[in-house]
N, C-alpha and C positions, 0 to 999 in steps of 0.2 A: 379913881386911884389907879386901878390897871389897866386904865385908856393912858393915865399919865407916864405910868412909867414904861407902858410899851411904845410910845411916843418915842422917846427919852432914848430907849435901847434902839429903834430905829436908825434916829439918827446917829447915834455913834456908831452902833454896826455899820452904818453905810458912809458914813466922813473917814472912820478908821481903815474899813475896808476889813478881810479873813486873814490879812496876817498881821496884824497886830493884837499882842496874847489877851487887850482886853475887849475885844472885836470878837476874837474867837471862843472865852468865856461866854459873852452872854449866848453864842451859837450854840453852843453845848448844852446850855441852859435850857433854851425856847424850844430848841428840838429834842430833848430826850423823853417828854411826851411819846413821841411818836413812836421808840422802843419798848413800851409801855402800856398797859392797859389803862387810857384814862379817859374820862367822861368825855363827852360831844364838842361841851364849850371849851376844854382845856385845847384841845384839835382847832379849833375854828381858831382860838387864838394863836396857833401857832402858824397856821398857813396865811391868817392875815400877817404877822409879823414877817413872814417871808417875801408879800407881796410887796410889803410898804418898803422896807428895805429897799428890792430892785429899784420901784417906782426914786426913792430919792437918791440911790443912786445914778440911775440916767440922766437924773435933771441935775446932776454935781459936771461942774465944769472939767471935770477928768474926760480923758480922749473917748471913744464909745469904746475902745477895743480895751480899756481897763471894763468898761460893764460885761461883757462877752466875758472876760477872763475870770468876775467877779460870779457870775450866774453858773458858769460850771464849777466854782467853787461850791457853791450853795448847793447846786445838783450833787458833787460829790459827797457832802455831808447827808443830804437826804439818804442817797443812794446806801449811805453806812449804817441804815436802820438795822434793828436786828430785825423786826415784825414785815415780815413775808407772805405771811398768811392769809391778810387782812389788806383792803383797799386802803386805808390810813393816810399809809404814807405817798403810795401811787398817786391819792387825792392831791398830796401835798405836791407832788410832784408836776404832775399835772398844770396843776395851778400858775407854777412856778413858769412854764414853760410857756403857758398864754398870756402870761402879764411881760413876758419876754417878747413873746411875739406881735402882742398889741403896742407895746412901747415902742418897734420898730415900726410897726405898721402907720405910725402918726409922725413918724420923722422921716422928711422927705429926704429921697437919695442915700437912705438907710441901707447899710450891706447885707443883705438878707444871707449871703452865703455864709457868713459868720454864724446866724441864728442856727441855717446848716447843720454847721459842727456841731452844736450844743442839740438840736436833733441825734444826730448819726450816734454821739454819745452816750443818749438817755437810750436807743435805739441798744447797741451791743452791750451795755450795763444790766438792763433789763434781760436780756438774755440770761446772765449771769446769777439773775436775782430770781425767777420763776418765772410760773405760770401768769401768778395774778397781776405782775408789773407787765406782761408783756400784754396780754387783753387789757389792761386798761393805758399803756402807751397807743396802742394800736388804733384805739379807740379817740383819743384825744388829736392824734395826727389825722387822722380823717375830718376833723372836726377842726381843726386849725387851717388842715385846706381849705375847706370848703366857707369859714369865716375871715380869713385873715389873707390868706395868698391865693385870692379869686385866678381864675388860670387864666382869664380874660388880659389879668394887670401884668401878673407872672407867671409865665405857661412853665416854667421849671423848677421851679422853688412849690409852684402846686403838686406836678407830677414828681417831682423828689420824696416829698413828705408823703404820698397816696403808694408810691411803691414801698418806704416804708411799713407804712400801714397795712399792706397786704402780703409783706416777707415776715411778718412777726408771728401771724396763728401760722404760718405754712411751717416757719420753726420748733414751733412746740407743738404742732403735729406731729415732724418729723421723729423730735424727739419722743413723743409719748408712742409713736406707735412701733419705736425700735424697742422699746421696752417690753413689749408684747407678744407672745409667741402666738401666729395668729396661720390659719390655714389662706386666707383671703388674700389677694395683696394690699400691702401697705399701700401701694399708689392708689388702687381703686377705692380704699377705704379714703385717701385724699380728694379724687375727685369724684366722690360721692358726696363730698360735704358743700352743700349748696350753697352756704355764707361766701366760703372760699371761692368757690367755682364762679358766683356772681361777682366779687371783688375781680376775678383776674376777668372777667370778659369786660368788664366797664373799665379798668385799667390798661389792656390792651388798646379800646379805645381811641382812650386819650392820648398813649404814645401813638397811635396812627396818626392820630388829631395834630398833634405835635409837630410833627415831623413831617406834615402838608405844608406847613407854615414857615418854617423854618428848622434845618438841623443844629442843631448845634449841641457838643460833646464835651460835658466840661468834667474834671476827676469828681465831683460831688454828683452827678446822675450817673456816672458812668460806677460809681461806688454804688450807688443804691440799686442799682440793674442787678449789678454783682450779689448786692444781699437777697434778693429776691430767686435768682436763678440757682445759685448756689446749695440748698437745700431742694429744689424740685430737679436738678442734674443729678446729685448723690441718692435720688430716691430710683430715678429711673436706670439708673448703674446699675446701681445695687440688687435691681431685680429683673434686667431687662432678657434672661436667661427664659425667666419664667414667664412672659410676654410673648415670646415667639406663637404659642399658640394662636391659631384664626382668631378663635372663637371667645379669646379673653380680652377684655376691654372694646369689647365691638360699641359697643352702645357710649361709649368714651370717645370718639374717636377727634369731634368737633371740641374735644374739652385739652387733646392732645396736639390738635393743630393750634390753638389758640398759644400751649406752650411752646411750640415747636416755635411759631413768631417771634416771639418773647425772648427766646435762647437767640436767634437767629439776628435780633435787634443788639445783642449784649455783645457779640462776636462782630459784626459788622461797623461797631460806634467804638467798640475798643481796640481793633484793627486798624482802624481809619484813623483816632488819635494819638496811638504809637507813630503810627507811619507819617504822621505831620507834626508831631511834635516829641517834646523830650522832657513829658513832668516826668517826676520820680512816682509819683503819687500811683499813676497807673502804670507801672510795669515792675518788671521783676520776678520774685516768685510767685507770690499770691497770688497777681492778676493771671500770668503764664498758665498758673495750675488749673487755676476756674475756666478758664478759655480754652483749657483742654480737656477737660470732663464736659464740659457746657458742649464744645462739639460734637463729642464722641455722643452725649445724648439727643445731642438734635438731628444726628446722623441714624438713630437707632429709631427716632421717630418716624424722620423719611421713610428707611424701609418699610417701616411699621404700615404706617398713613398712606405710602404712596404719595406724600404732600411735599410740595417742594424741594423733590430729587436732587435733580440740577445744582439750585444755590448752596445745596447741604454739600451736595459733594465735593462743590468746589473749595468752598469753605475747608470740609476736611482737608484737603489737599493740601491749603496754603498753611494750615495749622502746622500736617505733618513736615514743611519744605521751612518751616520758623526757622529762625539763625536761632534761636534760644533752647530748640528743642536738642532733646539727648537723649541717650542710648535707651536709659529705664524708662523713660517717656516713652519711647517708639515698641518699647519691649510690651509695655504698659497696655499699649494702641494692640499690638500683633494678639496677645493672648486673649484681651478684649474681643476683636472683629473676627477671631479664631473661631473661638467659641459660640457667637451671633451665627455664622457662618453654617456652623455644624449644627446647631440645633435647625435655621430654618432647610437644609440639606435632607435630615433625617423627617422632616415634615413635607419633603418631597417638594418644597417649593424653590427652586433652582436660583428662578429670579434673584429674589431677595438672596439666594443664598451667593452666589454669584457677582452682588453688589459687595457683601462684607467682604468676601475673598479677592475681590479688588485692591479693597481698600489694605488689604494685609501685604499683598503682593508691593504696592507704593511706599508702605512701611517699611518693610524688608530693602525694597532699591534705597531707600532713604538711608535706613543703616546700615546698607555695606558703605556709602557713600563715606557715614561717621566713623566707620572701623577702619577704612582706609586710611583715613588720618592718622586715626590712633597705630595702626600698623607702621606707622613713620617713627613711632616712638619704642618700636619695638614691641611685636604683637602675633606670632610665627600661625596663631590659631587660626588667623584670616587666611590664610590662604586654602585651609580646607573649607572652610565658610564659600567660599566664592569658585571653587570646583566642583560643593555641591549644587550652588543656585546653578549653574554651567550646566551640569551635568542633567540635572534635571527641570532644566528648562522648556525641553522640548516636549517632556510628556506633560506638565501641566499647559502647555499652548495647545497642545490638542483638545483641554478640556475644556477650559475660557478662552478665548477667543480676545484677539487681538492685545495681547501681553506688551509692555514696555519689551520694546529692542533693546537686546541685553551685551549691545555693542558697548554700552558704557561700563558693564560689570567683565566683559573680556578686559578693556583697556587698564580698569583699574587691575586685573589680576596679573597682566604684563606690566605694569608699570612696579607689582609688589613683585614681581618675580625678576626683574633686573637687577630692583635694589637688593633684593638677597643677596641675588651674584656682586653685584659690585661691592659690598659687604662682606659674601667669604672671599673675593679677590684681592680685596684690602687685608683682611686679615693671614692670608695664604703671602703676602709681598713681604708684612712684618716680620713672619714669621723667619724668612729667607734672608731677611736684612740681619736677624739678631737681634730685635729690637721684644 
């Protein structure tokens, strides 16, 4: 009897599809189980009904891109569980996502980048829902790589879903251990955790692996870089004050080079596909913002490591020289490398300290360059801005050694001191006309 009528509710749920109100009744139905404390079989029945649904909807003669549209429907109603607490609906979830992914996996020339989406979705939902949807997301994408998107067949749709899977505990790390008032640091309590720490060396890897083979930089790797990166830049920010010391994180260092790649991958593939192409997907704010935390962290590594000086610098360089960048951005960079600076200074280590105060100096040429502009629009402040960089240019070149030729900060300080003149000249003519 309840083989027949969950038949029955199958197929209308999946001929009617989630918006028609009698499609979304029996929805409401099947799943408020899940809300609910209810015995084992009442559960089992529900995530079969979930399964069977997808399955006869793929095989209905509707486009594939209605089943995609249809699946994150279903995701979203799971996602609306109250019960958080409990793997239940995770299960349900779960579920839901590998009968998604094995139904594409059997239809040849299948768009895996659609399934993607329906990833990246369950991926930042989960976020939103806790702890125990994101360990057991986590847990399922590692397990949908390694059975459904062999990296043999598809080397990016593998490494898509495994970086997934290894940005999710790094999140709820980060999260649980802001929550903590802790003498330790939060980083080293991160790459103390040996689940984690093995996840990213076998994940770096494969992006080497990768990218022996062939590059290629598309907005859905290039997003999932971003998720992963994104929570290990804002951890090393946010402490990288208290890092200067030698002697902390010594026994890290091969766990901090391995991030330092990783950051260094995400900056270099999303440089290269701005600069050759024009999706909307990757630029903007978001990406802008991450792509300058991400560097300021992988720059703070270098010093740190001594590991990939060079490519970090240049990087920071082209960041700071960005058509996109601006004033609070650069204000952002100077108070940051400021402070790097003075702490490795007071540690009597020059080098390093010597590197940040570089990079401060390049920041600063950068922003008079932006205030010159704005001084076109009327801005009387710049000109004391650029009589002091003037004026005391000569003493910090006695200190570092080989400074930017500040022939371009004289030109622009004659060029804003013309137009002053030519400005009270004009207004000094008015005046004498009567006007």
């Amino acid at each position: 009897m309840i083989c027949s009528a969950l038949t029955s509710s199958v197929w209308n749920a999946a001929s009617w599809g989630l918006e028609h109100p009698g499609s979304r009744q029996i929805w409401e139905s099947v799943l408020s189980p899940l809300s609910e404390k209810q015995n084992v079989s009442t559960r089992v029945l529900c995530k079969s009904f979930c399964n069977s649904t997808l399955k006869e909807y793929y095989k209905s003669p509707l486009p594939k891109c209605h089943f995609y549209k249809f699946s994150r429907q279903v995701l979203s109603l799971l996602f609306m569980s109250k019960e958080t607490e409990t793997s239940q609906p995770v299960e349900t979830v779960m579920s839901v996502l590998r009968t998604v992914a094995c139904e594409i996996k059997v239809e040849p020339g299948a768009n895996w980048l659609e399934f993607l989406d329906l990833v990246s979705y369950c991926v930042h939902e989960s976020l939103l829902a806790g702890d125990v949807w994101c360990a057991g997301v986590s847990k399922q994408l590692s397990e949908i790589a390694s059975n459904y998107y062999n990296y043999k067949a598809i080397p990016q749709a593998n490494l898509i879903l495994r970086l997934y899977s290894a940005g999710l505990p790094v999140h709820v790390f980060d999260v649980k251990l802001r929550k903590i008032v802790r003498k330790k640091l939060r980083l080293e309590a991160l790459l103390g955790d040996d689940e984690i720490w093995n996840s990213s060396v076998s994940l770096w890897g494969l992006i080497q692996h990768y990218h022996k083979d062939a590059v290629e930089y598309t907005p859905p790797y290039l997003d999932a870089l971003k998720f992963l990166c994104q929570p290990l830049a804002s951890l090393i920010n946010s402490e990288k004050k208290k890092m200067v010391p030698g002697r902390v994180l010594t026994c890290y260092t091969a766990h901090l080079s391995v991030i330092q790649d990783i950051f260094l991958q995400f900056c270099h593939g999303l440089r290269e596909f701005q600069r050759w192409t024009h999706h909307k997907e990757c630029s903007g704010t978001d990406f802008n913002k991450t792509l300058l935390n991400v560097a300021m962290a992988a720059s703070f590594i270098s010093m740190r490591t001594q590991y990939r000086v060079e490519i970090t610098g240049r990087l920071v360089e082209d960041v700071i020289a960005s058509p996109w960048i601006s004033p609070p951005d650069l204000k952002y960079l100077l108070a940051s490398f400021h402070d790097i600076g003075v702490a490795f200074y007071s540690m009597k280590n020059l080098g390093k300290a010597s590197l940040a105060f570089k990079i401060c100096i390049r920041t600063v040429w950068t922003c008079v360059r932006l205030l010159c502009q704005i001084h076109q629009h009327g801005a009387p402040e710049i000109n004391k801005l650029l009589v002091f960089i003037l004026e005391n240019w000569s003493a910090a070149e006695a200190l570092i050694k080989n400074l930017p030729d500040p022939t371009p900060i004289a030109k622009q300080y004659v060029k804003t001191q013309r137009r002053d003149h030519e400005i009270q000249k004009e207004e000094k003519d008015l005046k004498q006309t009567g006007f």
